[in-house]
N, C-alpha and C positions, 0 to 999 in steps of 0.2 A: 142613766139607769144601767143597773149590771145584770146580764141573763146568765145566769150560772146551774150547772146542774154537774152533779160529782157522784161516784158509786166504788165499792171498792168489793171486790169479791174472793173468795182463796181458792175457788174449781175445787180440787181435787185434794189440795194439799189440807192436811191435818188441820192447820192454824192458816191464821192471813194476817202476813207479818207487814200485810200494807198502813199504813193511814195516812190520814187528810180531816185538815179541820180549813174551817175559813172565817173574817173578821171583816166588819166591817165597823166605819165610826164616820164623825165628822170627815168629807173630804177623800175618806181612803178606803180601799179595799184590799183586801190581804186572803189570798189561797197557799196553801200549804200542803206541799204530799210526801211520803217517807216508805221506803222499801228498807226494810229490818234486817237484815244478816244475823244469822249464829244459830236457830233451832231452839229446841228446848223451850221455845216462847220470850229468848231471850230477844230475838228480830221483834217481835210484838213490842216489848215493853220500849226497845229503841225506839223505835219508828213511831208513836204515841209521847216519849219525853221529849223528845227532840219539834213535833208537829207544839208541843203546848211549851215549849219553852220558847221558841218562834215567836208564836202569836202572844205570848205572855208580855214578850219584850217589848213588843210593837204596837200594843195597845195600850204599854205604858209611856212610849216614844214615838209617837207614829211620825218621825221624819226620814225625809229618802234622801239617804245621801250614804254614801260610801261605808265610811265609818260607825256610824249605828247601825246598819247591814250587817256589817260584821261582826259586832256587838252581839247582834242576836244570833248570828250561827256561833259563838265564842258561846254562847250561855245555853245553847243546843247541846255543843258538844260538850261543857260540862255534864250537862242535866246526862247524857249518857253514860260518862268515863263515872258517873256516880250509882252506876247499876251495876258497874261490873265486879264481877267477883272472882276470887282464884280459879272456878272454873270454867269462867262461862264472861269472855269479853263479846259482849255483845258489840255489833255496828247496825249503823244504818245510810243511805243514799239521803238524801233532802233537795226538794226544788221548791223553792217558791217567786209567785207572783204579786209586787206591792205594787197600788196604783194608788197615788196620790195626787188628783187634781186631776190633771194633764198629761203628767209623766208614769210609767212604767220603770219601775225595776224586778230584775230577772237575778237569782240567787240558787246557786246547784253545787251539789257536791254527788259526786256518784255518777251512776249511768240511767237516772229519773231524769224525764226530758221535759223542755219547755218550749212549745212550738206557737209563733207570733203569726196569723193569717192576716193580709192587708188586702183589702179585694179579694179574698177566698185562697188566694195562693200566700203559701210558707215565704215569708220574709225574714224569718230570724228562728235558728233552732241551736239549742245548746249542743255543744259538742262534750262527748262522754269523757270519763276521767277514767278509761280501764283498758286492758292490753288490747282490746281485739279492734278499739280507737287507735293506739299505736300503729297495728299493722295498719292503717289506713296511712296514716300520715305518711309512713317509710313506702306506702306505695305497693306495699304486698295485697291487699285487698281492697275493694269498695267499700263505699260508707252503705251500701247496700250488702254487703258482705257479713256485717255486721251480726245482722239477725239468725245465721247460722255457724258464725264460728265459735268453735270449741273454748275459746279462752273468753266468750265475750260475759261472762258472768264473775271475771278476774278483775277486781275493783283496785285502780291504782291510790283513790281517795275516797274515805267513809269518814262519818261522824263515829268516834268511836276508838280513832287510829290513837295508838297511845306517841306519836310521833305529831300530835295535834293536826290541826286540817285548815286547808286553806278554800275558801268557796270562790269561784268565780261570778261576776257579776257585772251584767250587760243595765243599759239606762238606754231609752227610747222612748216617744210620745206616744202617747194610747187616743186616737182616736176614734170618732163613733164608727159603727160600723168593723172594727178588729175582734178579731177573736186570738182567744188565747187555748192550750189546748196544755195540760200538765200531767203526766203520766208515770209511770214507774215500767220496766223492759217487759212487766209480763202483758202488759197493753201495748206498745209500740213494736214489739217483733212480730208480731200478726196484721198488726194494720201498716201499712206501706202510708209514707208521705201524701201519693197519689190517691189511697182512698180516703187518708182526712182529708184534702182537699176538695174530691169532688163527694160525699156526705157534706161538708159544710157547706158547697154552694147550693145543694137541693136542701137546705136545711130552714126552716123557718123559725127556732128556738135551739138553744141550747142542749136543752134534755130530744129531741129530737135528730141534732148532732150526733150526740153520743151512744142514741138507740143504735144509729145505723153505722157505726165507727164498730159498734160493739157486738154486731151480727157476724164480723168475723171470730170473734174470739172464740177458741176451742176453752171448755173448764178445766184448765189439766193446768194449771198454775194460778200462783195470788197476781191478780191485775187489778188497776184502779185508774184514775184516772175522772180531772176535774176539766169540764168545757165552760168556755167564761166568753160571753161576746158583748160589747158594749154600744150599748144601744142611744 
């Protein structure tokens, strides 16, 4: 059994260039979330082609392996480079989580996070694809640094890049009792690793989870974000 519960919100901002849809079928489960770049509602219509071209793929192929993975971010980033227009190239971030049987695959492009809880604590979280990841690596800043520097909204890879895109992609077992936690930055720069950890161990559902994940957030930006624990 899957305990899932998702919400996505815009605070303050005009539009909510977030979204997330989720799949499930024979065998497998499939969440999807997408943080939109460009304005004008051009981040919206990204972040929505890219979430149903995903799940479009995958509920016509629901196997986990490498290659179809990538397949379906290849037909993402079409369904996007097919909205753009001489004014207005819209991008978007993408994370998702397939669970097929047994196994988990993990699929991101962007700075949209996907956080693996084994016993309540983080055991696997994606690492971002934009400069203010860079300064980490070189050593100039924390991965706790993160959440306040100036460049960290400087995306090195979107769906959308007319230089095509490449996703990274983790594979691991999903056992009972994991949770999975999928977010876009305007949810994970307010919540610290430390408070999804301990909200998920006083937590007794999902949507419970993410009530108390989501008592930190200020409404001054789009944040979204799906909690998925397997029972």
């Amino acid at each position: 059994m899957i305990d899932f519960t998702g919400y996505s919100e815009r605070g303050t901002r005009d539009t909510n260039e977030d979204s997330y849809l989720t799949e499930s079928g024979s065998g497998y489960f499939l969440a999807v979330l997408a943080d939109g770049l460009g304005g004008h509602g051009g981040g919206q219509a990204a972040s929505e082609a890219a979430c149903a071209a995903i799940v479009n793929h995958l509920k016509r192929q629901p196997v986990l392996d490498k290659n179809n993975l990538n397949a379906a971010v290849s037909e993402a980033q079409n369904a996007v480079m097919r909205l753009h227009t001489q004014t207005l190239q819209m991008k978007t971030t993408i994370v998702m989580l397939f669970i097929l049987n047994e196994t988990a695959a993990c699929v991101h492009v962007g700075d949209s996070r996907l956080y693996h809880f084994r016993n309540g604590i983080i055991d696997f979280q994606t690492t971002d694809h934009s400069v203010s990841q860079l300064a980490v690596f070189a050593g100039e800043i924390t991965k706790d640094d993160i959440r306040n520097h100036p460049d960290r909204g400087k995306l090195l890879r979107a769906l959308g890049s007319d230089n095509g895109v490449q996703a990274d992609i983790s594979f691991f077992t999903a056992e009972k009792g994991d949770a999975f936690l999928l977010c876009s930055d305007g949810f994970w720069e307010p919540v610290t690793e430390n408070k999804m950890e301990s909200c998920l161990l006083a937590s007794e559902s999902s949507k419970q989870w993410l009530d108390k994940m989501r008592f930190n957030i200020e409404p001054d930006d789009n944040s979204s974000a799906l909690a998925v624990i397997l029972r």
